[in-house]
TIGU-769458 format. One record per atom (N, C-alpha, C, O): residue number from 0; residue in three letters; chain; z, x, y. Coordinates in steps of 0.05 Angstrom, whole numbers, m for minus. Example, Ala and Ser with C-alpha at 12.3 -4.5 7.8 and 13.67 -1.06 7.14 Angstrom:
BEGIN
ATOM   num   residuo   cadena       up     east    north
ATOM     0       ala        A      156      264     m114
ATOM     0       ala        A      156      246      m90
ATOM     0       ala        A      156      264      m66
ATOM     0       ala        A      169      285      m66
ATOM     1       ser        A      142      257      m45
ATOM     1       ser        A      143      273      m21
ATOM     1       ser        A      157      258        1
ATOM     1       ser        A      161      268       23
***
This chain:
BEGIN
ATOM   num   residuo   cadena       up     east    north
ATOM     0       unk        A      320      321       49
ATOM     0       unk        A      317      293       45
ATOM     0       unk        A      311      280       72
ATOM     0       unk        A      326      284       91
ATOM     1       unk        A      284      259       72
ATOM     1       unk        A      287      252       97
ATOM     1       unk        A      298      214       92
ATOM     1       unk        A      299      205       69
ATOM     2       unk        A      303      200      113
ATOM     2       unk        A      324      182      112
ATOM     2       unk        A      317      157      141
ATOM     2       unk        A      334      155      159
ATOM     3       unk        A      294      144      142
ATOM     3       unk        A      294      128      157
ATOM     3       unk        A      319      100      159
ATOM     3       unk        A      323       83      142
ATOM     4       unk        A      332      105      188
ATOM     4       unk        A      349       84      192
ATOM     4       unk        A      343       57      212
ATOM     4       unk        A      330       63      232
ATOM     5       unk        A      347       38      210
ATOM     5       unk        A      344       17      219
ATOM     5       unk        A      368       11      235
ATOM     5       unk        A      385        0      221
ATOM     6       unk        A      374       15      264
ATOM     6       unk        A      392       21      277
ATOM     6       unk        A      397        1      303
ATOM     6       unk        A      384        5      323
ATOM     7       unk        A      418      m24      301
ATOM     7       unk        A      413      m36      336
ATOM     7       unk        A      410      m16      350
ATOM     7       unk        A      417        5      340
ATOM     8       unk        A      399      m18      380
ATOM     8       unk        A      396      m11      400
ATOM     8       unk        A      429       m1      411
ATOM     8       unk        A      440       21      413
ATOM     9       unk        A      435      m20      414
ATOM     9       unk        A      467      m18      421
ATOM     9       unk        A      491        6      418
ATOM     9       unk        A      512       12      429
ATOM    10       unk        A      472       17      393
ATOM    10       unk        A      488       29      366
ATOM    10       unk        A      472       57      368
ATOM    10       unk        A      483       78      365
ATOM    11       unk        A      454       55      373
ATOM    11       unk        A      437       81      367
ATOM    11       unk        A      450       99      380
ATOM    11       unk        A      462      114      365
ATOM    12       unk        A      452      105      406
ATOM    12       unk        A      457      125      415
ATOM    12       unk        A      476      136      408
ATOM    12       unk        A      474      160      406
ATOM    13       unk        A      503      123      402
ATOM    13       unk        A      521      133      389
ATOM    13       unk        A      520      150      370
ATOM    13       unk        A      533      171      369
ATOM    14       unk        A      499      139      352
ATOM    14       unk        A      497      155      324
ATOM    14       unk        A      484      173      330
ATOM    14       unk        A      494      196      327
ATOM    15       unk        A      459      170      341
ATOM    15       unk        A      439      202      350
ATOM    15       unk        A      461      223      357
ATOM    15       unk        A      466      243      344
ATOM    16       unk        A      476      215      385
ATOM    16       unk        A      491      236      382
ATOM    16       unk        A      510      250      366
ATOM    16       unk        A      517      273      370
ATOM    17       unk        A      516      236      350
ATOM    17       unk        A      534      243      322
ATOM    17       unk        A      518      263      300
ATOM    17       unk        A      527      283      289
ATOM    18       unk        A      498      255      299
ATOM    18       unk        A      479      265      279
ATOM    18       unk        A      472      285      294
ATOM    18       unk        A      476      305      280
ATOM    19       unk        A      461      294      318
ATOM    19       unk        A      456      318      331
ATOM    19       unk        A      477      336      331
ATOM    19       unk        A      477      360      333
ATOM    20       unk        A      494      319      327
ATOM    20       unk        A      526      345      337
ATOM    20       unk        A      524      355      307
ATOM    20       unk        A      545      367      303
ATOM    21       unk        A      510      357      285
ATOM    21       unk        A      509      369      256
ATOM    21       unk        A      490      379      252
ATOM    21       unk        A      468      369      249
ATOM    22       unk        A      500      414      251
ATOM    22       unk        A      474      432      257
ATOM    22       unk        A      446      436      232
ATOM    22       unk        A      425      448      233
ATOM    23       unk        A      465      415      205
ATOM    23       unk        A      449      412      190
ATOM    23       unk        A      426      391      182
ATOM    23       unk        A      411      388      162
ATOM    24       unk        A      430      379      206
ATOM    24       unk        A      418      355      207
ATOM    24       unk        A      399      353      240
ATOM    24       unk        A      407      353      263
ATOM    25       unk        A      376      353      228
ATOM    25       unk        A      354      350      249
ATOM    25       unk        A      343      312      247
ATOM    25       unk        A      336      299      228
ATOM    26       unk        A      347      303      281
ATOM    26       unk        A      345      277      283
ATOM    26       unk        A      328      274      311
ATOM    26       unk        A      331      285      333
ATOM    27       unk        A      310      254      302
ATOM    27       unk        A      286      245      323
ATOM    27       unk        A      288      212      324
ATOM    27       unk        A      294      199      304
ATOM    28       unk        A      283      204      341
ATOM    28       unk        A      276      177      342
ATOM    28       unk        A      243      177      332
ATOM    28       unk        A      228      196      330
ATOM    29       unk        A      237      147      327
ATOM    29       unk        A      210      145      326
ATOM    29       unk        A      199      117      332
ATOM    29       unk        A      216      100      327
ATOM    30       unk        A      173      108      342
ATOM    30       unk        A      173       84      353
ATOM    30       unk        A      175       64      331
ATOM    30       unk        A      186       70      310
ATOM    31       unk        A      163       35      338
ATOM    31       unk        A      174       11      329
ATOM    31       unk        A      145        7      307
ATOM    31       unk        A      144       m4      285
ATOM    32       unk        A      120       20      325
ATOM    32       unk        A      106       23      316
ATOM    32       unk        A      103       36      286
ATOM    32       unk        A       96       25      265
ATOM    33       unk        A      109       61      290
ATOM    33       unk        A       99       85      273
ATOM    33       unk        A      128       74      239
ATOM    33       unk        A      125       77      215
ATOM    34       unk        A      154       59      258
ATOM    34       unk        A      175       49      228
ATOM    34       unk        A      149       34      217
ATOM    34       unk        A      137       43      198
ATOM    35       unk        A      142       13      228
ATOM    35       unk        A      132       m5      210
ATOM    35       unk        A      100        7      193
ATOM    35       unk        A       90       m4      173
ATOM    36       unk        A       92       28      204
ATOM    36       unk        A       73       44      193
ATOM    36       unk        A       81       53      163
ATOM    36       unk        A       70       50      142
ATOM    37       unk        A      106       66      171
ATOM    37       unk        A      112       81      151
ATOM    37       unk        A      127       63      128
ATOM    37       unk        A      136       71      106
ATOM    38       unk        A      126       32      139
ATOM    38       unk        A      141       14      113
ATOM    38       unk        A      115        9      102
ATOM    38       unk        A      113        8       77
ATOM    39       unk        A      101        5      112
ATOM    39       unk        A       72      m11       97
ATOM    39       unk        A       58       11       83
ATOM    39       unk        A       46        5       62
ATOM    40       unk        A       57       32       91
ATOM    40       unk        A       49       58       74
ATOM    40       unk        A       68       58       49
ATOM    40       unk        A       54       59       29
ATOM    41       unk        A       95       58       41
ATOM    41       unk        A      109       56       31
ATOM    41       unk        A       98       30       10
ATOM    41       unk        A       85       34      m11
ATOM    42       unk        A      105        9       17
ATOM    42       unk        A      102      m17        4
ATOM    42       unk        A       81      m16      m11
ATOM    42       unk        A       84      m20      m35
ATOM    43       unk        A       47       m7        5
ATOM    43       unk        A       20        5      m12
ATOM    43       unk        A       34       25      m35
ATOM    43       unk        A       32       18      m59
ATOM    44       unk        A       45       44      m30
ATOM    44       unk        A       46       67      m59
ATOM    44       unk        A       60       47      m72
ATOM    44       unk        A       49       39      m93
ATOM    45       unk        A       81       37      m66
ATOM    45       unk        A       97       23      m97
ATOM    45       unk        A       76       m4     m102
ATOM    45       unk        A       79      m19     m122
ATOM    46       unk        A       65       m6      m92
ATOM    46       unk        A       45      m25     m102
ATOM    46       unk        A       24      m11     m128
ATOM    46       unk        A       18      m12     m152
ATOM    47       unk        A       19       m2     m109
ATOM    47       unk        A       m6       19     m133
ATOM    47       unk        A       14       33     m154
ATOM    47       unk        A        2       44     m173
ATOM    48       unk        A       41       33     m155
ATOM    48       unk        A       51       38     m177
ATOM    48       unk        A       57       22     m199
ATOM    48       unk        A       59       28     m223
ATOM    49       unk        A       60       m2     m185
ATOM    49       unk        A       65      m20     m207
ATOM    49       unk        A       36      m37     m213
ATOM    49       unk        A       40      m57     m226
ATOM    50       unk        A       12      m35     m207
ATOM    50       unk        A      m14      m34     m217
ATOM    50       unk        A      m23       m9     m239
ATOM    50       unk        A      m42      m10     m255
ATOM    51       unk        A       m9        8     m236
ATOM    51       unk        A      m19       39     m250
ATOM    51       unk        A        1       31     m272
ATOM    51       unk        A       m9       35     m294
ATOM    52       unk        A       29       19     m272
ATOM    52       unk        A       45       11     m283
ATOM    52       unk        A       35      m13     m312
ATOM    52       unk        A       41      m11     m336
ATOM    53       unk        A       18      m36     m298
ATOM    53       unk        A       14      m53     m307
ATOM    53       unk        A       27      m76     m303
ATOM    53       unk        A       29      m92     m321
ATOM    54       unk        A       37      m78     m282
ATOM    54       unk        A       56      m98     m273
ATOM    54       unk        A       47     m118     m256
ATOM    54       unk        A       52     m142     m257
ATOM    55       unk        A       30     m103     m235
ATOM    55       unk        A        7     m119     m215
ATOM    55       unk        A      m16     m120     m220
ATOM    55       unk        A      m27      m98     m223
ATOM    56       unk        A      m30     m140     m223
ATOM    56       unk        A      m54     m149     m225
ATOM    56       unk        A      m75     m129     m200
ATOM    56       unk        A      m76     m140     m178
ATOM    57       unk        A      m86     m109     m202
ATOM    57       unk        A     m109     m102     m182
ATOM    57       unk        A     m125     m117     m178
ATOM    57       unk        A     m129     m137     m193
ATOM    58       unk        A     m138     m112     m155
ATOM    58       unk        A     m167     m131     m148
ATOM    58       unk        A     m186     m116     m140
ATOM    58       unk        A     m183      m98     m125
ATOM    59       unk        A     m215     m126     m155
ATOM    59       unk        A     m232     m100     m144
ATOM    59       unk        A     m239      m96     m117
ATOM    59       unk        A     m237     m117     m104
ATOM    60       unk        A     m245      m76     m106
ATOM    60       unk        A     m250      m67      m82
ATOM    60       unk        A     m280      m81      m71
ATOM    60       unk        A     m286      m77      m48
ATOM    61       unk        A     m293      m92      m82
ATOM    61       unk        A     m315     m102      m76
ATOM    61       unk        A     m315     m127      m76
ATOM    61       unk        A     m335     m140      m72
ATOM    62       unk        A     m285     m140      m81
ATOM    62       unk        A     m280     m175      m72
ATOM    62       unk        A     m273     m177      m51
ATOM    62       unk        A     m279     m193      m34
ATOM    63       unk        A     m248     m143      m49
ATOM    63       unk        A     m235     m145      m17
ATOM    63       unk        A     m257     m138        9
ATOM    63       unk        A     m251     m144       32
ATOM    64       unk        A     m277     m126        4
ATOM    64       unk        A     m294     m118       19
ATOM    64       unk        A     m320     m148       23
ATOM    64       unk        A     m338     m150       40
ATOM    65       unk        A     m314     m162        8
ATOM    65       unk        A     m330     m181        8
ATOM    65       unk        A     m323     m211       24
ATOM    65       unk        A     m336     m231       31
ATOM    66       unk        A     m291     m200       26
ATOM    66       unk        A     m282     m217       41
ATOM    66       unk        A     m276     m212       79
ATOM    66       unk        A     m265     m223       98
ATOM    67       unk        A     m289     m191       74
ATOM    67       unk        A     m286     m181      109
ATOM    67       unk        A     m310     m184      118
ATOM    67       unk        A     m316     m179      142
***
């Protein structure tokens, strides 16, 4: 299972080292950049789920392209 945490600064190190001291548990930092990558990647799939769902209205790809 992987498990992104949202951690003060203050606080982190504490925990990294906690979580390292558990040989079952492999722990990396990652930038500020690549979290918010991986929320908006996120946010897109449950999007397209609840379009595949019928819950969200899609838009064709040739309005969004028409607007760039």
């Amino acid at each position: 299972m992987k498990v992104l945490l949202d951690i003060k600064d203050n606080k982190a190190l504490h925990l990294m080292e906690v979580l390292k001291g558990l040989s079952y548990v492999k722990a990396k930092t990652i930038s500020e950049e690549k979290a918010l990558l991986i929320e908006e990647i996120k946010e897109a799939v449950d999007n397209l789920t609840l379009v595949r769902q019928g819950k969200l209205k899609a838009r064709p790809a040739k309005d969004l392209l028409n607007e760039l």
